[in-house]
C-alpha angles and dihedrals in degrees: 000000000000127000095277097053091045086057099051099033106100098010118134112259089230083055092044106057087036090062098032099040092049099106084055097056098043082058092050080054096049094044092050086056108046076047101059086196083184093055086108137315097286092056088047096057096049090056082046094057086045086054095046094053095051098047080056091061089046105045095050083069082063090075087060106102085206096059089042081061103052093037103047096181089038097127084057085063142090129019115246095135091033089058093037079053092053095051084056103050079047096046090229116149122248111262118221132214141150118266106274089186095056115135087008105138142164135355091004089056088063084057082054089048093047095054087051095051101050096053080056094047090045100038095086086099091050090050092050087059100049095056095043104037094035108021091242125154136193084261089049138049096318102055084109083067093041129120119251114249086262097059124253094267104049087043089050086045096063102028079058088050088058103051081052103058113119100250083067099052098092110109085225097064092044097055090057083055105047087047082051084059088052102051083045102054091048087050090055088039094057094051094065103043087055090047097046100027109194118268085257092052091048091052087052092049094050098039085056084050094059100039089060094043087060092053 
């Protein structure tokens, strides 16, 4: 084994997509920010129908009986209505997209989990600005950032317990889900910036708009 697989061979699956996502995350980060989602409450529910469209994804991985086994609390997971709620109370319409998580499967479908849990687990602070900048609750408007019943830490605990189980150790299988947190996290990545194009990209598209309005 080289130097690489040495590192890798043995290393917890939870260790192991911390360390190897982190650029990703970083670019979620940097995303969310070029985004201010809490700018108002327009801003906010386009970051909420980004949200909606990925716990979708995510949630149709729920159906997979797989995914049920290595998961056990798995139905007290995602926010698909949560989010759906949220567009109500914002009176934002439903977006609609096709199923970027079709024909995704074990192990992969436990990288697109992770990325989901870990926005639960991080999404304290955005919760924090939504109730604060926009006067939004976890019955309104917010329930989408909201902690589960349990708390963030004890559900990341044992989400976390479950990546680590031993049927999941080989190098081999670890490698399918931490490609699953990839595609994930483009997936996430591409939603918002759909949903919060870049100023150039807004000038382009106004300046098209116009374009076509003088015709």
């Amino acid at each position: 084994m080289n130097a690489q697989t040495d590192l890798v061979s043995g290393s917890r699956l939870s260790q192991r997509l911390k360390t190897e996502t982190v650029q990703q995350h970083e670019r979620m980060h940097e995303l969310m920010a070029q985004g201010n989602p809490f700018a108002d409450l327009g801003s906010y529910a386009r970051f909420v129908a980004a949200q909606y469209l990925f716990q979708r994804d995510v949630e149709y991985l729920f159906h997979d009986a797989a995914v049920k086994k290595a998961v056990p609390d798995l139905e007290a997971r995602g926010r698909e209505e949560a989010s759906l709620a949220d567009l109500a109370d914002l009176g934002a319409a439903v977006p609609q997209s096709a199923l970027a998580s079709e024909g995704v499967g074990m192990p992969e479908a436990l990288g697109w989990l992770y990325v989901s849990e870990g926005s639960t687990l991080g999404a304290a602070f955005l919760f924090k600005e939504a109730r604060e900048r926009l006067g939004l609750s976890e019955t309104f408007g917010a329930r989408n950032l909201a902690a589960y019943p349990q708390g963030r830490a004890m559900a990341w605990r044992a989400f976390v317990a479950s990546l680590d189980a031993p049927v999941l150790s080989d190098t081999a299988t670890q490698d399918r889900v931490i490609a699953g947190a990839n595609a994930a996290y483009d997936r996430f990545g591409s939603l918002l910036e759909q949903h919060f194009p870049s100023p150039a990209e807004s000038r382009v598209a106004g300046l098209s708009e116009a374009h076509e309005a003088a015709l």
